[in-house]
Each structure stands twice: as C-alpha cells, then as structure tokens.
N, C-alpha and C positions, 0 to 999 in steps of 0.2 A: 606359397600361399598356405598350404597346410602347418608349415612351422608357425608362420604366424598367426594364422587359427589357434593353434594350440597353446599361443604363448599368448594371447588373450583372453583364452581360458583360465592359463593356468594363473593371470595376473587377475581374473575377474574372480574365479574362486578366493584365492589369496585375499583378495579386498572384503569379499563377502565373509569370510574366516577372521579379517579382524576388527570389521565391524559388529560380527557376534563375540566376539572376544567381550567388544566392551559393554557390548547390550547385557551380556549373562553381568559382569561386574558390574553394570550399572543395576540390575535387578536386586542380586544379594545384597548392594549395599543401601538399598532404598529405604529401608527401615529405618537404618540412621537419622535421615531424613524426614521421612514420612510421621514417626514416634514424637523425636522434640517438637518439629513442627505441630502437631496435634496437643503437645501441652502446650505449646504456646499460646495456642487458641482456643483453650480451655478455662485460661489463666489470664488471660488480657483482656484488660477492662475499658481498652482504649475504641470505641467502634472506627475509626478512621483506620488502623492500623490493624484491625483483625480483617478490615476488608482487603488489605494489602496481603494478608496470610494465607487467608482463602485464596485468592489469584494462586500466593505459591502452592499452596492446598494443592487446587484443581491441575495444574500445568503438574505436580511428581506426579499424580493418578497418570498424567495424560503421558508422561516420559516412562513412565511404570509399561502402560499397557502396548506404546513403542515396544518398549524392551521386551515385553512375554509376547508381542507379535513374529517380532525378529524371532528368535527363540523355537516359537512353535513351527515359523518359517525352516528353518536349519530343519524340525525332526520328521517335516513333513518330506522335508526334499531327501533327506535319509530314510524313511521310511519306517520311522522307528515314534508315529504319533499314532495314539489308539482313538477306538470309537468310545463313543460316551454317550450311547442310544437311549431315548425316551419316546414314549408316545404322547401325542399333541395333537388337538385340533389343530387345521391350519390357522383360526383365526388368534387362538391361543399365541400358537408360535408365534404369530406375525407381528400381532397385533403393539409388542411394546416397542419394536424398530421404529414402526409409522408413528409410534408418540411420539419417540424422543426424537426425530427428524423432524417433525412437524412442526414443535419449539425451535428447532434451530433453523428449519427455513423459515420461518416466522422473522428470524432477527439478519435473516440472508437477505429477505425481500423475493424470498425467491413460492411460485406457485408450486405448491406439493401435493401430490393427487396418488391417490391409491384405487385400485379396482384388485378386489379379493373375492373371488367364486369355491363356492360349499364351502364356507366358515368352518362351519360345523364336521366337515367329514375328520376322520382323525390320521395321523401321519405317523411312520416311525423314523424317527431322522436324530443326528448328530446337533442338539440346538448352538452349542456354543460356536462347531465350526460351519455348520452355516450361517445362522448369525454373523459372523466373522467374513462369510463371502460377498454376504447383504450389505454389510458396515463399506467393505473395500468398493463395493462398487458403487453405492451411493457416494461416499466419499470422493470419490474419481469426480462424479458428475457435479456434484457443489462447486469442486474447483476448477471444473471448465463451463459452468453454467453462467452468465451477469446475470445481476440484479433484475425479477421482472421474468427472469425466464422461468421454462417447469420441467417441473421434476417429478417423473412418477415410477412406481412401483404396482406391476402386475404379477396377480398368483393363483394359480389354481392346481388341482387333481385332475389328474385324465389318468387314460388306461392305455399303456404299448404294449402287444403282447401278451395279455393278460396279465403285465407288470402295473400296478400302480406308481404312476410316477410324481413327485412334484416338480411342477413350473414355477420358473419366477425368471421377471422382466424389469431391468433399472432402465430408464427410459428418460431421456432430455432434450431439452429443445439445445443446448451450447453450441461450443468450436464445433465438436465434432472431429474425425480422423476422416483421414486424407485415406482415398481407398486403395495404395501401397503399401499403407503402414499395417492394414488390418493384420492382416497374417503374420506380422511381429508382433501384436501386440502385448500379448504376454509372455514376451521373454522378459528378463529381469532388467531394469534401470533402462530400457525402449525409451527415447526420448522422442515425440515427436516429432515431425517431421524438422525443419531448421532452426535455427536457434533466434527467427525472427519472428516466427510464428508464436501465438499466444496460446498454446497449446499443451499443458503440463504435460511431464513425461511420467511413463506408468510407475516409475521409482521398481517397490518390487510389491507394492499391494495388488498388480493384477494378478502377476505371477504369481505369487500366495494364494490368490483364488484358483488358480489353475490348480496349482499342486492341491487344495484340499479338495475341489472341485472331483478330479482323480483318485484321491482319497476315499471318497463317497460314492466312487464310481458311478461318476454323472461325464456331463456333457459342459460346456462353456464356449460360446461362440459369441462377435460383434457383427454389427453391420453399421453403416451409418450413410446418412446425408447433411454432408455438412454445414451447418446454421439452421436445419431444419430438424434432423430427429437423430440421435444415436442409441444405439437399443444394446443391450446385453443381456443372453439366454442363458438362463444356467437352468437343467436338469438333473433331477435326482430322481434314484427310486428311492422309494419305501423300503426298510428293510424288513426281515421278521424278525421278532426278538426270541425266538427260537434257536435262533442261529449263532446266536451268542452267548457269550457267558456272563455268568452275573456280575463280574466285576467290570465288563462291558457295558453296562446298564444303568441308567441315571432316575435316580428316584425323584431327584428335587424338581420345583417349580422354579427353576435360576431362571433372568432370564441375566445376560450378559452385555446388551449394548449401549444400557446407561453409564456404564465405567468408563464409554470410549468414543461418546457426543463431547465435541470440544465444549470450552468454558460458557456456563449460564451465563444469560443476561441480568440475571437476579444480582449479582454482585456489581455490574457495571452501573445498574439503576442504581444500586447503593450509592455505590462512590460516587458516579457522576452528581449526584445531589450535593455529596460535599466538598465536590470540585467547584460547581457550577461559577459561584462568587460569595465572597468574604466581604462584600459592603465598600470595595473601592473596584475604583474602575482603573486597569492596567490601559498604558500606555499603546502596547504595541499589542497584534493577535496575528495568530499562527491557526493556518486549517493540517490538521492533521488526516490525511488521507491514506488508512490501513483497515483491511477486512478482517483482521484479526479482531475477534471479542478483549479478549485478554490484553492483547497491546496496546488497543484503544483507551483500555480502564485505567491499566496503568500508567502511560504517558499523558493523558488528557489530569489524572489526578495528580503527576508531580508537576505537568509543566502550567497547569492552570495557579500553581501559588503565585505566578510572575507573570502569566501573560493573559488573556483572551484565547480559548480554545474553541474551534468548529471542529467537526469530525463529518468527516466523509467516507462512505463504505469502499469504494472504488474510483476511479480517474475523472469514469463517467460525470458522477457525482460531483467528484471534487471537481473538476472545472464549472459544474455551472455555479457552486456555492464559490468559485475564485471569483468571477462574475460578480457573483452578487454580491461577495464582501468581500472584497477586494484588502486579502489580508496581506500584512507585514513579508510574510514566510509562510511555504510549504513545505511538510515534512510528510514525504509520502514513500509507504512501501514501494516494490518492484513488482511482485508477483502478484499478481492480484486478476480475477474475472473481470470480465467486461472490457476494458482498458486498463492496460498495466500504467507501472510509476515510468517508464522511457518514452511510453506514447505521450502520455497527457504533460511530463517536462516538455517534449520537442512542440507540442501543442501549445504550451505558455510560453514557448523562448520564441513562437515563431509569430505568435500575436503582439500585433505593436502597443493593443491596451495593455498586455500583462507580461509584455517582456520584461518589466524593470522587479518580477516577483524575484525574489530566492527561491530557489527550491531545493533540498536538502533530500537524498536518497538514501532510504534502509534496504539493504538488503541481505540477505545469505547468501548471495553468489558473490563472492567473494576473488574470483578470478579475477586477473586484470584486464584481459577482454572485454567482460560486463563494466568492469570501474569506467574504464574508458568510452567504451558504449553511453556509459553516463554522462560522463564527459560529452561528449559528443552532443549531444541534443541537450546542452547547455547547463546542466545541473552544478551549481555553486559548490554544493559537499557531497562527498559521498560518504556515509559511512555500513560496515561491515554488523551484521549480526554474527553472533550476540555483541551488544555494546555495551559501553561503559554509560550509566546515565549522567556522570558528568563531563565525560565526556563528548556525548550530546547535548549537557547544558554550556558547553565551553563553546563550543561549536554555534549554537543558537546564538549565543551572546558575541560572539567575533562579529557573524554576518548582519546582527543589528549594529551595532558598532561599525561597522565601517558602511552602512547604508547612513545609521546617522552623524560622520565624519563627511561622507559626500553632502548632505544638509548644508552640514556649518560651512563648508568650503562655498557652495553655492550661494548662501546667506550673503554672502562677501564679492564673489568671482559669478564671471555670468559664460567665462572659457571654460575648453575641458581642461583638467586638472593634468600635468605633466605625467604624474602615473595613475589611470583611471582605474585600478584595481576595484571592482567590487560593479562595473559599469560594462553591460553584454555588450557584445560587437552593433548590434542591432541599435541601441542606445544608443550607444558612441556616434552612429550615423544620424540617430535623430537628432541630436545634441549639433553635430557639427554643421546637417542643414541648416538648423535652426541658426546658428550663430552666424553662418555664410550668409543668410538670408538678413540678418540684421544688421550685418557689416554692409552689405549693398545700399540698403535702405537708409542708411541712421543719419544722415544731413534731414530727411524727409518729415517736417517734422507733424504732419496728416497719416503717418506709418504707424499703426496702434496694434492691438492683439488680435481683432479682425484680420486686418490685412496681413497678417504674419502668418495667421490659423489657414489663410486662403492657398498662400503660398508655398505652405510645407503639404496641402493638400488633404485638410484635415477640417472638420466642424470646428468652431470654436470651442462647444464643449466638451468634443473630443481630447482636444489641443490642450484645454485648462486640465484639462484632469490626469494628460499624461504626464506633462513638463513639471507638473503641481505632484506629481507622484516620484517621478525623477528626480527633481534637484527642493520639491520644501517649499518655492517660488511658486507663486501665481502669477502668470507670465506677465501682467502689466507692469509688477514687482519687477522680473527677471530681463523686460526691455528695459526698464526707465536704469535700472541698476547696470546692465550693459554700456547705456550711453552715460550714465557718470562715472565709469571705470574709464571710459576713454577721454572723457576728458579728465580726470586727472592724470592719465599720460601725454598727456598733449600741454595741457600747464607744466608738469616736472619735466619735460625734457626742456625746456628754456628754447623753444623753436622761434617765441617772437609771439607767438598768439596772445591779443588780449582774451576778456572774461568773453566780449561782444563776440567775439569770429569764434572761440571754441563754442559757443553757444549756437551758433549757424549750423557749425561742422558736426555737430551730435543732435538736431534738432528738437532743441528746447528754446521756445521763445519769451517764456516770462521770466523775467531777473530773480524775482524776489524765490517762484518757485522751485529755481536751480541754485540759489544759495541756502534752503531748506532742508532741500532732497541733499545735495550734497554736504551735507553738515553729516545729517545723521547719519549716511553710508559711512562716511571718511572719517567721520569721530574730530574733524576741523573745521573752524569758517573758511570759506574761498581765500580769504585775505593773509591769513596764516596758514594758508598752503603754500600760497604763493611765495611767501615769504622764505617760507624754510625749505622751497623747491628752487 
C-alpha cells in the first residue's frame, strides 16, 4: 500500500511538472500571440471579423492568466512566492470582485448578493493573492450553481486575540459536497464524489487557495448541505507593514480580477446581431445548448450563415426551448450547471415526442468511457474539444442528410427501410407498431388516422406531429401511401387479382380515387402497370 502511495505521488507530481512545463511555455510564448493579434485589430476595418478577434483577444488573456495561475501555483507549493502587501479599505479591496461577478452572473442568470460590514475600516493584506483566493472560489460555485440559483459573498473585520482579522464567505445555494468528500477537498484534481454525479471536481483551484491561503497564514475550511447551502471560510490577519521590507510593499491601486472574469457579453450582443438573419430564411434549425459565453458567440455566428440558431444556457433550458421549437438538431456541451448534456440527450432519446431529435455532443472529456456514456443515452455524434469547425460542419450536414434521405425514402415507402441507419431503436418500434397496426387493418376501409392515432395509443395530434416529424408524411399521406404500395404488390406479382378485389384487399372503395392516388405515387396509370407487371 505504501509503494503504491508513493508511486501515485510520484506519478501525480510528474503530471503536475509537465503540465507546468507547458503552462511556463505557454506564458513566454504568448506574446507572439497576443501582439499580431492586437495589430490585427487595430488594423481591420471588417466589424464582423474584428468581433471574431476579440473572442480570440479575450480567451489568450483567459489561456494567459491559466498559465500565470498554474505558475504562481508551482511557487506557492515550493515556497518560493513573496508578499505584495498594501493597505485597503475593505470596501476598496472588495468592492471591484463584486462588480465584475455581478456582470457575469447577470449573463449566468444566477442571483449574486454581497453583505460587507465596516467598508470603511482599513486592512493590510496581499490584494492580488487574495483576490486570487476570492476569484477560485466563486469560480467553484458559478460551476456547481444552475441557473436561478445564488451566490453570495460575505465580509467583514473582527478581532482574535487582539489580532485584527479578515473574514470572508463564498456562499451558494448548488450541488453542494457530499459530507465524505469535505475533508478532501482541497487536495489537488479531488474529483467529487462518482463520476455520475453532477458535481465538478476541485481540479487544483481549491488547492491553490489552500496553498496561498497558508501563505497568508489564514485559515480555509467548507461545510455544506447539499441543494441547500455550501459555505466556504477563509481567514486572514492583517498584517503590519512594519514587518516588512519595502520591496514587500505594493504602492499601486491594481485591482486584478477583471483580467480573469470569463468573456463579456459585450461582444456576443455584437455578433449575435449579425448572426441573427441575413433576410432569408434557412431550411433547417439547430438549438445550441452551451454555458460558455464565448462558444456560444462563436458557433451561433458561423453556424447561423446556414441554419436557424436558438441558444440555450443549460439542459434545463434546452429541453423546454426543444419543446417549444422543436428543432432539426441539438448541439449541446457536456459539462454544464443545472443539467449536464448526458442528462437532457437520455431525457430527449427517452421522450417519444423528441425521440426522433439529433443530438450531437461537445465535450473535453475525451475518454472513451465518456464517448460511450454518450453513446449510451443515445447521442447521434460525439465530438471531442477542441474541434475542427468543419469538422463539426461535416458532421451537422451528414446528420441532416441522412434525416433528409429517411424523407425521400418515406415520400415513396411507408416500411422501415432495410438499413434504418440514422432511425433510434425507440423510432424503429414506433414505426413498426404503426405499420403492424396498418397491416391488420388495411382491407378496413372505415380505418383512417383516428383510428390508427387510438391504437398506437396516442392523441391524434400527438400522432400527426410525431410520424409527421419521423418520416416528412402526414399520416393520412403515410396510410393511404401504405395501402397503394400494397397494392401494387398484389397487381406485379400476377396472383390473379383484378383492379375490383385488390381494391377490397387495401380498402379503397372509389375507382376513379385509386386510379389518381395511384398514378401519382407510381409515376403510371393502373393500366400500364398492369401491363408492364
């Protein structure tokens, strides 16, 4: 047991050593990056495409401040990160975190509530890496919070032992941790509890607060009740700047945690404007269901030149908008608050109204477990982040393409199709009652879409708008086309049938209306069928 203690260690170290490997080379080489990009958009006169620059703009700050977190992580856990002491009112300190969160749960949907006592009194503290402890732990709670839920931030001055101390409390209503897990919680990459739970795992942002936390020589503790409150305490003293040397000493007015609020809505209101429509109306529409800012702007701005885009923030979301606009194709992240993308697919494969959706999964779990997990609760694609965006346009266009190949086949054929590729198992069984149920019936000739709709157990306008969604047919189309397939099996096999008895046998009683109907399916008259059969 100790060997393999130790050889987990020395394999989690190792991983942690060459994930900073590429964080430091991702850092020094950012410039590269970060520079042309800024002539770019300095220099381009195009607004559609400078809003596509800013996205990259925003995401190198965001890969940037990754990398100096990893970084600062390594010299905290070595011991080799100094103070950078200023003095502050607390409301001073505080006050630009709770802005810049407050626009972003604004676009989260999420309630953000702050309570701060003696604003005014003043503090000696490290801003940027508290700051930094404030950032990791509201960040935690955004990603286990749904939409609707709250989030708040408590802070005050008190007095231990004649120590001036500060308080501060991230506080939410979400998941919540399981009370096993507490006492792990900050060790590095803690995954909560199973891997069914919708419960992000700490990665190593709690663990980063621990380490600066102890840096600061404070305190950090959780408690929680799960779906009802999860609280996190972090303590600090005051220091005196007495104690320090001046190059310990921070003159500026910085604050730090606008460089590391994910992407404004300022740019997606841009684009999404000139996403919206170009003066025709597409064909097909796709609900795009991802909590990302940024992914949202930019997939709803490439894939709206071709389709019909909704956007949904989460599962939750996106099902009741599948509901109500009952689109073509779902393209929905994985990870996601509230309900992930594996709930809400198993949720649409297992509704008989919205069984017959696509639903296309992004995710960065990239394992084959997850793929299959996907698989599993019935998702059509999976694809891997980061992706190819034509890649995902290849993709979009296969699974229209073969929903509108099942059409044309239908338009013609009222059986299932010998290989029903692109048709859930769930389908396949409504499809083949139905057709059981119409092979029973079809001498009957009082047997219409009512009695079909009764029999498969269903409202009629239940029934029209599945089978009408399934095969392109409006089922009095999809009966009457049934019983003129079989009769022209019944004329080409030369059994002896006249026009009179296969007319009995598929019940259609008017001459003239089943030499009509059968012209235009068959592309012949009855008599030149007969003929050439």
């Amino acid at each position: 047991m100790v060997c393999q203690s130790r050889l987990s260690l020395t394999y989690s170290n190792s991983f942690i050593s060459m994930i900073l490997a590429f964080a430091t080379a991702f850092f020094w080489s950012s410039p590269l990056i970060a520079g042309p990009l800024e002539r770019l958009l300095t220099r381009n006169a195009d607004p559609e495409n400078n809003k596509y620059l800013a996205i990259i703009q925003k995401n190198t700050k965001r890969l940037l401040s990754l990398a100096d977190q990893l970084i600062t992580f390594q010299q905290a856990e070595q011991g080799r990160l100094k103070l950078n002491l200023r003095k502050e009112t607390l409301g001073a300190f505080i006050n630009p975190t709770i802005e810049a969160f407050e626009n972003y749960a604004i676009e989260k949907d999420i309630n953000f509530t702050y309570k701060i006592s003696s604003p005014d009194e003043e503090i000696i503290i490290d801003v940027e890496k508290t700051e930094r402890i404030i950032f990791n732990l509201l960040s935690n709670s955004f990603k286990n919070t749904p939409p609707f839920g709250t989030i708040g931030i408590e802070s005050k001055i008190d007095y231990t032992l004649g120590q001036k101390m500060l308080y501060i409390d991230v506080v939410d209503s979400g998941k919540g941790i399981p009370e096993e897990d507490l006492e792990n919680i900050f060790e590095r990459f803690y995954q909560l509890g199973n891997r069914t739970d919708k419960v992000s795992g700490g990665g190593i942002g709690l663990s980063f607060c621990k380490s600066l936390v102890n840096l600061l020589d404070g305190t950090i503790s959780a408690k929680s009740n799960p779906g009802v409150e999860t609280r996190f305490s972090v303590v600090l003293p005051s220091k005196s700047l007495a104690e320090y040397r001046e190059d310990e000493i921070d003159s500026s007015q910085k604050s730090f945690v606008d460089d590391w609020i994910p992407l404004s809505s300022k740019i997606t209101e841009g684009n999404t404007a000139l996403a919206k429509d170009n003066g025709t109306k597409k064909k097909y529409s796709i609900l795009l269901v991802e909590n990302e800012v940024d992914v949202q702007t930019f997939l709803k701005g490439t894939l709206s030149e071709k389709y019909n885009i909704e956007v949904a923030n989460n599962g939750i979301e996106g099902l009741e908008k599948i509901k109500s606009k009952e689109p073509d194709l779902v393209i929905s992240d994985v990870m996601m608050p509230g309900m992930d993308g594996f709930e809400m697919c198993e949720k649409i494969k297992s509704d008989p109204d919205l069984s017959h959706i696509h639903v296309l999964l992004l995710t960065a779990l990239n394992e084959n477990e997850d793929m299959i997990k996907g698989l599993e609760f019935g998702a059509d694609e999976y694809i891997g982040k980061p992706f190819s965006l034509r890649h995902l346009e290849l993709r979009i266009e296969k699974l229209i393409e073969t929903r509108e190949r099942l059409r044309e086949y239908f338009s013609k054929n009222s059986k299932l199709p010998k290989n029903a590729v692109g048709i859930s198992t769930r389908d396949k069984e409504f499809l083949s009652n139905t057709i059981a149920i119409m092979e029973k019936n079809i001498s009957n000739s009082n047997f219409g879409v009512e009695e079909l709709a009764q029999e498969i157990g269903l409202s009629t306008s239940h029934f029209y708008r599945r089978l009408k969604q399934l095969t392109g047919q409006a089922p009095n189309v999809y009966l009457r086309n049934f019983r003129l397939q079989r009769a022209a099996e019944l004329l080409g096999h030369n059994e002896g049938f006249n026009v009179a008895e296969v007319m009995y046998q598929i019940g259609i009683e008017s001459n003239s209306y089943f030499s009509t109907a059968f012209k235009k399916l068959h592309g012949v008259s009855l008599s030149e069928f007969t003929k050439t059969n």
